[in-house]
C-alpha positions, 0 to 999 in steps of 0.5 A: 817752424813749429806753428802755423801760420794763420796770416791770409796769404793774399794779405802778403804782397807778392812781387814778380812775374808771379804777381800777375798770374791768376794760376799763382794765386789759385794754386798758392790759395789752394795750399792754404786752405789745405794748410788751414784745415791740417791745422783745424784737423790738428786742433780737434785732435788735441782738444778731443784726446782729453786727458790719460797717459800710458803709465799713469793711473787714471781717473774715473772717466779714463781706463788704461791696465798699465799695458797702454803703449805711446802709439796707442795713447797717440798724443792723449797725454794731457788736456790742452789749456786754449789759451795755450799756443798752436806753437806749444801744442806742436812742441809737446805733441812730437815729444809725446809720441817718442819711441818706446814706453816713455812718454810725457809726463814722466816721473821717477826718482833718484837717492840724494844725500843722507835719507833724501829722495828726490822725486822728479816729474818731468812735464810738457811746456804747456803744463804746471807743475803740481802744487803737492806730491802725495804720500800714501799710507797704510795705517794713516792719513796721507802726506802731501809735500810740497812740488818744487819747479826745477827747471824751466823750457830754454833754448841754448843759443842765449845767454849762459853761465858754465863754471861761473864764466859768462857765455853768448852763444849769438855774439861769440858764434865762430863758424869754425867751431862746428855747425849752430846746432844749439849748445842745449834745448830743453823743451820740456818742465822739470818739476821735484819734490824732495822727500825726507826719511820722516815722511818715507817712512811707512809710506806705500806710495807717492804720486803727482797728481797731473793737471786736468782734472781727471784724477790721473796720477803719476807714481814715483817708485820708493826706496826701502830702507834696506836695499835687498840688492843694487842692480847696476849698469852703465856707460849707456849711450850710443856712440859717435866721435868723429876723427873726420866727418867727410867734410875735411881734408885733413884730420879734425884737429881742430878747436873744440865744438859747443858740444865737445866735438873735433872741428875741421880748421878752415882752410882744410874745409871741403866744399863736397862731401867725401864719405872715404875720408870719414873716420872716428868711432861709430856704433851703429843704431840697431839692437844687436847684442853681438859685441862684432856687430857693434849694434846699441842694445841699451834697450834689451840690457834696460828691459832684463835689468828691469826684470831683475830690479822688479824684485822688492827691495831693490835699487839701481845704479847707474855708474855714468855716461848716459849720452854718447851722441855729442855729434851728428852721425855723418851723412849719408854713411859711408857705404862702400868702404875703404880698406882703413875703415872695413878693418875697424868694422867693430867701432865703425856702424852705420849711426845715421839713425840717431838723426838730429836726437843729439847734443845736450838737449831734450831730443839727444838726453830722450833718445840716448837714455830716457826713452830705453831706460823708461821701464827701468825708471819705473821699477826702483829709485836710481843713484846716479854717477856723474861721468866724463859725458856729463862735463859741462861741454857734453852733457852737463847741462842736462845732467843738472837739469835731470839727474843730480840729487842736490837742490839748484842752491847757491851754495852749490852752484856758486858764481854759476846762474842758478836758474836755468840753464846751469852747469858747474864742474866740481861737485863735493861727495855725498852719501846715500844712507841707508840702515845698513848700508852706506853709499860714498859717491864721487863726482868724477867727471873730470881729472886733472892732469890726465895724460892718457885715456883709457879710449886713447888706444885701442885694447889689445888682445892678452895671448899666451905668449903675453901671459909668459911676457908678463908673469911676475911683473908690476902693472905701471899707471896708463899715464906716466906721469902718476908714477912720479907724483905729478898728478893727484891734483883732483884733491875737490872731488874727495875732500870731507870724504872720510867725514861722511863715513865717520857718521855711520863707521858700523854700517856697510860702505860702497864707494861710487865713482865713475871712474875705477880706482883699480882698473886694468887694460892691456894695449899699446901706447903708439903708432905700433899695434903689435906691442900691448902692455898692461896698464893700471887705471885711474892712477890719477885718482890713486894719487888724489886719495894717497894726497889726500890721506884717505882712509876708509873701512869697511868697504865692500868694493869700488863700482865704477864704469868708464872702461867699456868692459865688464872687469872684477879685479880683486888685489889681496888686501884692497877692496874689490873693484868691479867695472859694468861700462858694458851697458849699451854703448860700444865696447872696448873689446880688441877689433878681432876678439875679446879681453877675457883672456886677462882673467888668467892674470890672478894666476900669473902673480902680477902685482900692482900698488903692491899688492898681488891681483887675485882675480881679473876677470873681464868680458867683453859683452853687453850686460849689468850686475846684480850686488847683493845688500842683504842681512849681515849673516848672508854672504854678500856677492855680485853677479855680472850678467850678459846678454844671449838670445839666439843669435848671440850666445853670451858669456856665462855669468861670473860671480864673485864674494864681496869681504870689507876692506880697508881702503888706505892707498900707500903714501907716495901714491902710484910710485913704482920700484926703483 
């Protein structure tokens, strides 16, 4: 329970021998009053913490220089209204004592359509949300904007709408369809105040005020309105996606969980646990960057993108998947291993110290990207990307509740519950503008008609003898069936696409999209390990855009994530294509090596869509990138960067120019030569 009970035991009736035994009651009454007074002891605390937060500013009667941690703060967050639940008090005290910086409140912003910013405060359960965020200037009065209540607390086992089709977690409950963890649970207040370029412009600062009635504040970092650089990162989550759990005898094939997860079909149900049979993909919970290690470092890679992000002018971009952990590690794991699960020792980690932080719920979204992004949230506005993590059966719930850009409104949600909880699959493109520069950016969370995955094989390592084997040849699509125009039926997720770039055709354009339109693998399709093959992804895409007749100038690149690597791929006459799924969660490198090797393929003249691959480099290790937006007369370039410390030596960084191309797919889409 999360309250305490403050019932005299002694009014309960006791039945039983118990009931007879004065040494019972003695000891129960004990108990009690110890359980009192913790709780007397809990109160006091909270009513004597008073008000002052880590990263807040404070008020006249609080002092903190910035470098306040969560421990040291304790759980002096906010003053505690009597009238407020005991209940309550305890939700919001575990949640203020997080791990990291993070702490509640918390704000930050995200890059919507057009010039919109979007300012979020996310607040404890006992707490309002402002009435007003503030804007400060130098020259001016301030500006207060109106504050908007987003979302509400909820929990999932309830009610709920998903693309519009009603869902009861309680009446539809099937013990076969994995354990009644709660769809979603949210606990916290998710507040907004949307802000136009009218008032942004010249603004210093922006800040809600936090209820108290101290002064304290929390600031929310501003765009300018030209972006001198993008740092981007992404696919950051810590993985766990079981085959087998240790709770099946058979391999989970079975329906599919509330969260997305594999179930195991009843009657191969095991009543013990057997840790030899657990199988899947497992990263392990500490922060080693060494790819062999198969740690999670999403808070390194976070804290030196946040070094780089602290530079004036810039922005970041996270290319998608902020949560992995859509499942319970399975405990305890395995501690002698099998030969089958010693040889996949590079995706097969110790991941029980997730603990029960998982799910599309406020423990698993804190533990997975809120509390290792935190200082990255701080230091600039973020444009985010919708990733097949964040479909309405993993993430969805929570990718509504705090990332996308775009008002909870009718017109977007149609046929789907607009108050809380809410998720719906298909979402139009918008852009992010700015004076000079334009940022396209598509939901993909989801492809229709997609026979292979790009995790549905394991990455191959690229060998000399391979570069012989395949020199001169042409890249097919990872699913066959691009190559016969059956796919492409995702014609939602770029429709109005060119008309968004038709507004601002003299600026600079970026396309955003989670999925790459020009991404290159090479591994098997089947049971045999030994015979890799080159692959091009996302052919589905290709196939959507030549339906669709999309034609679009001067594009800079395509930046994208989903692949687990860090990949520029640069084909003579498209846009550059670069692909930073390297931030945090496990990496698709072969189980013995690297994938750096298909940076040789430029030299081997390849073509793919008709067109030669120039460049290809791709590195199998932990990192982000840094893209330069700057004047026209500057040479515009992306740098990738890795992780090192001294235990892991990472790669040098690799860097590249970046030229606009037109981007006008041939009209058969992914077909290849007869």
């Amino acid at each position: 329970h999360f309250g305490l009970s403050t019932s005299p035991l002694g009014t309960k009736r006791i039945s039983g021998p118990a009931a007879s035994s004065r040494w019972f009651y003695s000891i129960m009454c004990v108990l009690h009053v110890f359980r009192c007074w913790c709780a007397f002891l809990l109160v006091a605390e909270l009513r004597a913490a008073g008000v002052g937060q880590n990263q807040a500013k404070d008020g006249p009667h609080q002092s903190c220089d910035g470098s306040c941690s969560a421990e040291s703060e304790g759980i002096a967050a906010w003053k505690i209204d009597e009238s407020v639940s005991l209940m309550q008090r305890r939700i919001a005290r575990r949640h203020r004592v997080s791990g990291g910086d993070f702490a509640l409140p918390f704000a930050y912003s995200i890059l919507g359509p057009d010039t919109g910013t979007v300012a979020r405060l996310l607040l404890p359960a006992e707490t309002s949300c402002p009435e007003q965020i503030v804007l400060t200037y130098p020259s001016r009065p301030q500006r207060h904007v109106p504050v908007a209540l987003r979302a509400e607390p909820v929990v999932g086992h309830s009610l709920f709408y998903v693309d519009g089709q009603r869902f009861n977690t309680m009446t539809n409950f099937n013990a076969e369809e994995g354990n009644p963890h709660p769809s979603f649970s949210f606990s916290e207040r998710v507040c907004e105040a949307r802000l136009s370029a009218e008032v942004l412009e010249g603004a210093v600062s922006a800040d809600f005020p936090i209820a108290g009635g101290s002064g304290s504040t929390m600031t929310v970092p501003l765009p300018p309105p030209n972006p001198s650089q993008v740092v981007v990162l992404g696919d950051t989550g810590l993985r766990i996606k079981s085959k087998n759990d240790g709770w099946c005898s058979k391999t989970m094939k079975g329906p599919k969980s509330v969260d997305g997860g594999k179930t195991c079909e009843q009657k191969y149900m095991l009543d013990e646990y057997d840790p030899s049979l657990v199988d899947g993909m497992f990263q392990g919970a500490e922060d080693s960057i060494d790819p062999a290690k198969n740690g999670w470092p999403f808070a390194k890679v976070a804290e030196a993108a946040t070094r780089s992000a602290m530079l004036a002018g810039s922005i970041v971009l996270h290319v998608g998947d902020f949560t992995y952990r859509h499942e319970a590690c399975p405990f305890p794991f395995p501690k002698n291993l099998t030969a089958k699960q010693a040889e996949k020792r590079r995706t097969f980690g110790d991941c029980v110290g997730a603990g029960a932080k998982w799910g599309d719920t406020s423990e698993g979204w804190l533990a997975d990207f809120f509390e290792p992004a935190a200082p990255l949230l701080r230091a600039a506005p973020w444009i985010v990307l919708r990733g097949n993590h964040e479909v309405c059966r993993r993430g969805g719930m929570g990718w509504f509740r705090y990332l996308d850009p775009r008002p909870v409104d009718p017109a977007l949600f149609e046929g789907a519950q607009t108050a809380f909880p809410w998720c719906v699959t298909q979402t139009p493109p918008y852009a992010v503008e700015f004076d000079r520069d334009q940022w396209l950016v598509l939901d993909t969370n989801k492809v229709e008609d997609e026979e292979e995955s790009i995790d549905g094989d394991p990455q191959q390592a690229f060998t000399a003898e391979d570069a012989k084997k395949f020199a001169g040849t042409v890249v097919p699509p990872m699913s066959a069936g691009c190559a016969t125009g059956a796919t492409g039926n995702s014609d939602w997720m770029i429709q109005g696409l060119a008309e968004l770039q038709r507004k601002d055709l003299e600026k600079q354009h970026w396309l955003a999209m989670h999925r790459p339109l020009f991404g290159l693998a090479f591994e098997n399709q089947g049971d045999n390990a030994s015979e890799g093959r080159l692959y091009g992804f996302q052919c589905e895409l290709i196939n959507a855009f030549a339906k669709e007749g999309v034609e679009l100038s001067n594009v800079l690149a395509v930046v994208s994530g989903h692949f687990h690597n860090f990949q520029l791929m640069q084909l003579e006459n498209y846009p550059t294509q670069l692909i930073f799924g390297n931030g945090g969660t496990q990496l698709a490198t072969p189980l013995n090596g690297q994938p750096s090797a298909l940076g040789v393929i430029g030299d081997l003249n390849v073509t793919m869509l008709g067109e030669r691959i120039v460049k290809s480099p791709t590195i199998g290790e932990f990192g982000y990138g840094v893209i330069s937006v700057a004047a026209e007369e500057e040479v515009l370039q992306v740098i990738a960067i890795f992780m090192h410390d001294e235990s892991f030596a990472g790669s040098a960084n690799v860097s590249a120019e970046l030229k606009p191309r037109q981007l006008k797919l041939p009209a058969g889409g992914w077909t290849l030569p007869s």
